[in-house]
C-alpha positions in Angstrom: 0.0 0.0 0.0 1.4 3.6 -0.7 0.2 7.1 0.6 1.3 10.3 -1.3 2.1 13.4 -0.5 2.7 17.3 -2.1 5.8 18.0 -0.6 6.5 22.3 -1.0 9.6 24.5 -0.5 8.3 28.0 -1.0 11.4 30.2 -1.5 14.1 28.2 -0.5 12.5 27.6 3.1 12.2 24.2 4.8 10.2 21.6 3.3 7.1 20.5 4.3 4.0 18.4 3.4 0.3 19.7 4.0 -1.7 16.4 4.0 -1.1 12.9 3.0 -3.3 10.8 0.5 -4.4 7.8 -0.5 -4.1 8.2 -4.3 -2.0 9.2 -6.7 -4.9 10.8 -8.2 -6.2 12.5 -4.9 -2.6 14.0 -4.9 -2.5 15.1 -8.4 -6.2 17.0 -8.6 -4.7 18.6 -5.2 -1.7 19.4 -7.2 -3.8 21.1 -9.9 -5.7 23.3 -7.7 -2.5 24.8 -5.8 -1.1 25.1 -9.6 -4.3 26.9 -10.6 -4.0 29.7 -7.5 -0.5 30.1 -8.8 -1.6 30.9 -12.0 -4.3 33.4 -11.1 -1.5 35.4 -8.8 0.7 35.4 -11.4 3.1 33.7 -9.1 6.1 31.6 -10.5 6.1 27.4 -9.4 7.8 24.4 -10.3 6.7 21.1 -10.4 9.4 18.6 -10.0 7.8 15.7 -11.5 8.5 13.9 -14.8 5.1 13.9 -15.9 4.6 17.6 -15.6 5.4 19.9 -18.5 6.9 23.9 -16.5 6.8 26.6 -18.1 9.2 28.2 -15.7 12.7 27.2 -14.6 13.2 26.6 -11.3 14.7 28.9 -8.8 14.9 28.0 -4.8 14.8 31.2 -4.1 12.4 33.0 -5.8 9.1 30.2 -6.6 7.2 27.6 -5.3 8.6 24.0 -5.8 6.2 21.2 -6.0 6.8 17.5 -6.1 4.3 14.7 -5.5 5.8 12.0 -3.3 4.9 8.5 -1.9 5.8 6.1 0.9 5.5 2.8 1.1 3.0 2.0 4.3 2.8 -1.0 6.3 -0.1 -2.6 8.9 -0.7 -1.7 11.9 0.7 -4.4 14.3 0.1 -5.6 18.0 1.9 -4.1 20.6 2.8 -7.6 21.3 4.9 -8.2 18.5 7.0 -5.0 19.1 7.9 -6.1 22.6 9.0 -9.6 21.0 11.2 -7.6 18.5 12.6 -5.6 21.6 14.3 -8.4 23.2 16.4 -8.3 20.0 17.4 -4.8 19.4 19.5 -2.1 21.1 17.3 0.3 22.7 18.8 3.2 25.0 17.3 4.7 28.3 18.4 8.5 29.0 17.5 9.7 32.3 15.7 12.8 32.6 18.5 14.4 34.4 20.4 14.0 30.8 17.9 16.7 29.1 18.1 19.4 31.9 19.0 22.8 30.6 21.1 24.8 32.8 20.2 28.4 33.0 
């Protein structure tokens, strides 16, 4: 099973993602509609997709980049099963006195 995404970097800033979905399509008609406000503000964009023909170049520091994205995504599983898994793997306790912040 997959889940998409739109994943933005709006002038060079830090990427993000808005919402995940469960199709590509869902993603794409998404995609369309934040192209379309572009358009009418006369702002610049770039999608980086293969399937998507720009008519600007892009520029990380002046546009909106767009890229549609997916994950593979597994069950859910038992708690039961992680604590099996546990026994297994390194896992590392911090005492709280290891996060104080002296002032």
């Amino acid at each position: 099973m997959k889940e998409y995404c739109i994943y933005n970097i709006w002038n060079g800033g830090t990427p993000f993602i808005t919402k995940s979905y469960n199709t590509f399509q869902e993603a794409y008609n998404s995609l369309m509609i934040m192209i379309e406000l572009e358009e009418k503000r006369n702002r610049i964009y770039f999608v980086d997709n293969d399937f998507f023909s720009n008519k600007y170049l892009p520029n990380l520091s002046n546009c909106k980049i767009f890229s549609i994205r997916y994950r593979e995504v597994s069950e859910w599983r038992r708690m039961d099963d992680i604590k099996q898994q546990k026994n297994n793997s390194k896992i590392f306790y911090f005492n709280s006195i290891d996060f104080k912040r002296e002032v």
